[in-house]
SENUVO-624222 format. One line per field, with one value per residue (C-alpha): residue number from 1; residue in one letter; x, y negated, z negated. Coordinates in steps of 0.05 Angstrom, whole numbers, plus 5000, padded with zeros to 4 digits. Example, Ala and Ser with C-alpha at 12.3 -4.5 7.8 and 13.67 -1.06 7.14 Angstrom:
BEGIN
i: (1  2)
aa: (A  S)
x: (5246  5273)
y: (5090  5021)
z: (4844  4857)
% end
This chain:
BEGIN
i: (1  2  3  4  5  6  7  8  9  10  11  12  13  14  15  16  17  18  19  20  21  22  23  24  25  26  27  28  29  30  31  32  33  34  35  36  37  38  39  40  41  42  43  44  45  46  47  48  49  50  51  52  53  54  55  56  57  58  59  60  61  62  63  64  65  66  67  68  69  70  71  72  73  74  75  76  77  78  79  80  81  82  83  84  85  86  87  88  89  90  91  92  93  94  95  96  97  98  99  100  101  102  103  104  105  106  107  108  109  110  111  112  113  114  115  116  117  118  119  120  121  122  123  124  125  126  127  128  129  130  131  132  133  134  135  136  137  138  139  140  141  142  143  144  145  146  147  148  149  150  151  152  153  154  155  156  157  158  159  160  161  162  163  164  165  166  167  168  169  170  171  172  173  174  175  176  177  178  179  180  181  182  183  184  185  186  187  188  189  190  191  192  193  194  195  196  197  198  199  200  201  202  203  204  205  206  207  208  209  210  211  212  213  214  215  216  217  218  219  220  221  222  223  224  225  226  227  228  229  230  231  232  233  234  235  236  237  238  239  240  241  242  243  244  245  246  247  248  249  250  251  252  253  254  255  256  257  258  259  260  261  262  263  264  265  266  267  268  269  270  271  272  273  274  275  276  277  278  279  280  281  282  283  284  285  286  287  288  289  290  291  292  293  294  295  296  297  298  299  300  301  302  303  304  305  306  307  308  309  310  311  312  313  314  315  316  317  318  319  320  321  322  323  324  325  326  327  328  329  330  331  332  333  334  335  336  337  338  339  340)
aa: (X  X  X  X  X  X  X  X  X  X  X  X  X  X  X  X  X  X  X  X  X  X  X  X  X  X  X  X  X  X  X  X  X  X  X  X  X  X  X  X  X  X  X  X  X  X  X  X  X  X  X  X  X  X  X  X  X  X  X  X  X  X  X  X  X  X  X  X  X  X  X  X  X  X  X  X  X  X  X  X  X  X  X  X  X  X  X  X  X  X  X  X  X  X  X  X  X  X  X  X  X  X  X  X  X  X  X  X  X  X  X  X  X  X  X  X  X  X  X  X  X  X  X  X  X  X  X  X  X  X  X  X  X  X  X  X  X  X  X  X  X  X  X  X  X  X  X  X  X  X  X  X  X  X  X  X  X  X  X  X  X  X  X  X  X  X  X  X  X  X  X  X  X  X  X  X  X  X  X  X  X  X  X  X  X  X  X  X  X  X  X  X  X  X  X  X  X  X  X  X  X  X  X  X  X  X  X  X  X  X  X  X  X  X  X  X  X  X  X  X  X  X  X  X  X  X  X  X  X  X  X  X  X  X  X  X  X  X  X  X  X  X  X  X  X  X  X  X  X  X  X  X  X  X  X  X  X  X  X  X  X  X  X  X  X  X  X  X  X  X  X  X  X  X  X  X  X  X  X  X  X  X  X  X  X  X  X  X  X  X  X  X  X  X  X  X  X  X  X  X  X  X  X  X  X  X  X  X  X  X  X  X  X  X  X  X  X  X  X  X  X  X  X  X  X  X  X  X  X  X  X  X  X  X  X  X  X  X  X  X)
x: (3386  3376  3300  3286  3287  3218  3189  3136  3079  3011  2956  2911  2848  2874  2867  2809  2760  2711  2711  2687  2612  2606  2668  2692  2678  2739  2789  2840  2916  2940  3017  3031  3101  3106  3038  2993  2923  2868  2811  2761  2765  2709  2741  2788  2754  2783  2853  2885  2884  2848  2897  2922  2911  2899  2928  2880  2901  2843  2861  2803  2814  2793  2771  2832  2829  2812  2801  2803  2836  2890  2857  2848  2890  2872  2898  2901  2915  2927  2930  2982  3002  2977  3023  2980  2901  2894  2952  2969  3031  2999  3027  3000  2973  2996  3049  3086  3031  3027  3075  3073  3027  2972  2911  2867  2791  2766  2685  2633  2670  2736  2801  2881  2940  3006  3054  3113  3146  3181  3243  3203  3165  3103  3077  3049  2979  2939  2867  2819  2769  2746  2722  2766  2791  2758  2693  2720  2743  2680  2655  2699  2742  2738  2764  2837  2833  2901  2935  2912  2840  2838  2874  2805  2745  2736  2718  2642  2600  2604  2675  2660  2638  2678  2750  2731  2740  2705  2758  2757  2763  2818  2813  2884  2893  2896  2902  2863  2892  2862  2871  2819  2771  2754  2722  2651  2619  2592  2665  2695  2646  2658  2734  2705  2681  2742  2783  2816  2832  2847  2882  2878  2935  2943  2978  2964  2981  3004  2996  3077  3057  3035  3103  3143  3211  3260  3331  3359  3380  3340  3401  3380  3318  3283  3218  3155  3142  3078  3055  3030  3011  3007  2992  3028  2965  2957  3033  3022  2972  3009  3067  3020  2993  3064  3079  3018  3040  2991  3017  3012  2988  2989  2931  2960  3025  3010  2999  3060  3106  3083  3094  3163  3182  3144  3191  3245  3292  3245  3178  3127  3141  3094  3110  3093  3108  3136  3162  3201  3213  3236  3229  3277  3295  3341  3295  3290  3216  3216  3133  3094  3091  3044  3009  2947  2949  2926  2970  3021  3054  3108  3169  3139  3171  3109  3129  3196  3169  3122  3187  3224  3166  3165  3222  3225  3225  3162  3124  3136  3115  3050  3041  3043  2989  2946  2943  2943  2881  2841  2857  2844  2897  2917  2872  2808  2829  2836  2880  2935  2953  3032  3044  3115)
y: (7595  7555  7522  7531  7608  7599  7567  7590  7575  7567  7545  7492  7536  7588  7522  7540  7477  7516  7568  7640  7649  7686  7680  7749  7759  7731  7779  7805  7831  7889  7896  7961  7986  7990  7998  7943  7940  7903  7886  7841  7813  7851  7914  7897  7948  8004  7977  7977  8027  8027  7989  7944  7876  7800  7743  7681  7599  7573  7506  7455  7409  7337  7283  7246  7217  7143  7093  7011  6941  6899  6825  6837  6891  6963  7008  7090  7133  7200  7222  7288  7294  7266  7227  7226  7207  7152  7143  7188  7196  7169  7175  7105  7093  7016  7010  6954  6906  6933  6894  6926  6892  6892  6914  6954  6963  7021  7034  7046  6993  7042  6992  7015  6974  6999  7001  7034  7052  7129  7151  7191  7132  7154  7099  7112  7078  7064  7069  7016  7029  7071  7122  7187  7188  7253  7212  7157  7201  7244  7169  7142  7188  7246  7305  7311  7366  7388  7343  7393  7381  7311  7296  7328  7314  7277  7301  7317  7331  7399  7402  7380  7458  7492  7469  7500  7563  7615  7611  7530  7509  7466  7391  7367  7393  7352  7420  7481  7551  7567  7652  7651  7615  7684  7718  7714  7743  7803  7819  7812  7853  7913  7896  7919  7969  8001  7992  7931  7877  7795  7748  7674  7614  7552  7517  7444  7443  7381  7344  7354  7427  7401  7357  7378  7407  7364  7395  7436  7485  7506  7496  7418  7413  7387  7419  7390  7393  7424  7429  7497  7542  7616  7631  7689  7734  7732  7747  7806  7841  7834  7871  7926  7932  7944  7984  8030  8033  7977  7928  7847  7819  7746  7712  7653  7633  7585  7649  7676  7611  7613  7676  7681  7619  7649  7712  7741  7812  7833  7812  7754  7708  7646  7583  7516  7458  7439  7484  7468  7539  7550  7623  7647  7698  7737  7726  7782  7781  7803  7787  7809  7873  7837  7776  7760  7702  7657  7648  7590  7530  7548  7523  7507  7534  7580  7611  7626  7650  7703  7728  7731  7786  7825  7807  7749  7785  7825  7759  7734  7797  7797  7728  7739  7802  7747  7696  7750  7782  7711  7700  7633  7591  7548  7526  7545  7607  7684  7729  7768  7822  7835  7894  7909)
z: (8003  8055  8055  8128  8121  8094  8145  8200  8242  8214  8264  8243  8245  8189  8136  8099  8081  8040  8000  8015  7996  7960  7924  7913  7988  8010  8043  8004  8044  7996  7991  7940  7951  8026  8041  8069  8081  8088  8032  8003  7933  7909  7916  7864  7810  7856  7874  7806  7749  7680  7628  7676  7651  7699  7668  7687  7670  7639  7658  7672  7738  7720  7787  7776  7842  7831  7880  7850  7860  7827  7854  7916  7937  7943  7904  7901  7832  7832  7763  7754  7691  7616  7571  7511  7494  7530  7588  7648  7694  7767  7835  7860  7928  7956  7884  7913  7906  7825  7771  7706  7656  7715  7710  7759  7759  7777  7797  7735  7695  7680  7680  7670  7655  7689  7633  7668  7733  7726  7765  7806  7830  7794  7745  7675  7673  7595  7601  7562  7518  7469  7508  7524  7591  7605  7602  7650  7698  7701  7715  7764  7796  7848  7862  7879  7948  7965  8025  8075  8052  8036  8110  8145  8098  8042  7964  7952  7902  7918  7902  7828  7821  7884  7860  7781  7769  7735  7670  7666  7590  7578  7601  7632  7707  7780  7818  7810  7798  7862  7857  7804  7856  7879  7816  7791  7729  7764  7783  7717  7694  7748  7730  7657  7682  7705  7647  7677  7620  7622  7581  7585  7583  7602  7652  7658  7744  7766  7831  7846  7862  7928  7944  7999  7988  8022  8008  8054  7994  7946  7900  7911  7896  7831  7810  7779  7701  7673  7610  7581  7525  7506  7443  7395  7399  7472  7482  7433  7465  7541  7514  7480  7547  7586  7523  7534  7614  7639  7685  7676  7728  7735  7770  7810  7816  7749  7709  7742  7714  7656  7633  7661  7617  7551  7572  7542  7543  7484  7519  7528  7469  7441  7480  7481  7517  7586  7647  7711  7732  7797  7828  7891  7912  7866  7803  7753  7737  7672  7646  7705  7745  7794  7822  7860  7894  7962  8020  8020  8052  8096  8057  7999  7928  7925  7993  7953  7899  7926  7969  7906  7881  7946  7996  8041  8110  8068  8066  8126  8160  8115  8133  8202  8197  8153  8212  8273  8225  8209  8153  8111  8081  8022  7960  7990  8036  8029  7975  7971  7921  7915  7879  7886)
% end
């Protein structure tokens, strides 16, 4: 399909810079069948039905955002995904003035070599030391805000906590699975309550989720590789639950690609191990029966994929009742819940 049929106008204003406080107080556009309405996130409890089950990534964003020098020149990291213990893929910030073998200091003492330069122009930097990188990073680096953040403010301390969600366990992320954003404990417990279940995976997200499609076609263009895991009990006890007449529904659109690539005609399978899914229009969805997630770039492959769930004139028509309604946009911004 041609990329520029999901494209529209989003006024500046709608970008969201901070998150609702508090979080489950954000509003929430419900789209269940071809009804629409409007909701906050806090009436979740009431919008589903007992044995329905959320899928949340459990993911844990790192502040791989590292500012240092190679001599004198300036240089920018942004790490996106991990190699193994101690290196990380980077997109680099001023790369021409980087030869591989160099070495950049970061603050607090934290130094990288660049070993590599990938295809994709990212470079592959080895951290020294004996420390993990985990450590150094909590050390040295920042926050890495979406684009449409970083372009109007800059990363604060209270980002550290606002871009983690609730779920956070496993180290390895440069982008949070920003749906989750909007649930606290007392939710999940209403959510209990109700009879509503949740299962955990894990998607490592990248910082390619945020890179702009350039094809014209979405037949050209490449997607990002992300590294995730769902375990054989966890897949288990989502098909008991469609078994039993519950409905999967996948919190974020990491959730989402990751159970479509664990899935199979016989159900949600084990899986392991890196994904480049890309969802368009004409998908068979075959591990989720919903998703809740925020509102998206205009052509962006998460624009595509939500149209793939519920119809691409659908979405833009929601879309349009999101902006005319104030809603907030992107990482930090409003929900949607797409219930086809």
């Amino acid at each position: 399909m041609r990329v520029d049929l999901f494209d529209f106008e989003l006024p500046q204003d709608r970008i969201a810079l901070r998150p609702a406080e508090p979080r489950d107080s954000a509003k929430l556009l419900l789209l269940d069948g071809s009804r629409t309405a409007d909701h906050i996130v806090g009436e979740l409890p009431s919008l589903l039905r007992a044995g329905d089950c959320f899928v949340f990534n459990d993911t844990r964003v790192s502040p791989a955002q590292l500012e240092g020098r190679r001599g004198e020149a300036r240089i920018g990291a942004t790490l996106h995904k991990r190699h193994d213990l101690r290196r990380w893929h980077a997109f680099v910030r001023n790369a021409k003035r980087l030869r591989t073998g160099d070495t950049i200091d970061f603050p607090a003492g934290v130094q990288a070599v660049a070993e590599a330069r990938n295809p994709d122009g990212s470079v592959l930097l080895r951290f020294l030391g004996d420390e993990p990188v985990e450590v150094l990073l909590e050390r040295a680096g920042r926050m890495p805000l979406p684009p449409y953040i970083a372009s109007r403010r800059e990363a604060d301390e209270r980002d550290r906590a606002d871009y983690q969600t609730m779920f956070a366990r496993q180290e390895g992320a440069v982008a949070a699975p920003t749906a989750a954003l909007h649930f606290t404990p007392a939710l999940m417990t209403a959510l209990a309550d109700a009879g509503i279940a949740h299962e955990t995976l894990t998607l490592h997200v990248g910082a390619g989720t945020f890179l702009p499609v350039k094809a014209e076609d979405t037949a050209e263009h490449k997607m990002h590789a992300e590294w995730g895991r769902i375990d054989a009990a966890t897949a288990d006890r989502l098909n008991q639950i469609r078994a039993k007449g519950g409905r999967v529904i996948a919190v974020g659109t990491t959730s989402l690609r990751l159970l479509e690539s664990a899935a199979t005609d016989n159900g949600i399978e084990a899986f392991e191990g890196d994904t480049a899914i890309f969802i368009t229009p004409g998908y068979r969805f075959r591990a989720i029966d919903g998703l809740m997630t925020n509102f998206h770039l205009p052509k962006s492959t998460l624009f595509m994929l939500v149209s793939a769930l519920m119809g691409r004139e659908r979405m833009l028509a929601a879309y349009e009742h999101a902006i005319a309604s104030a809603y907030r946009f992107y990482s930090y911004g409003d929900a949607s819940l797409l219930l086809p």
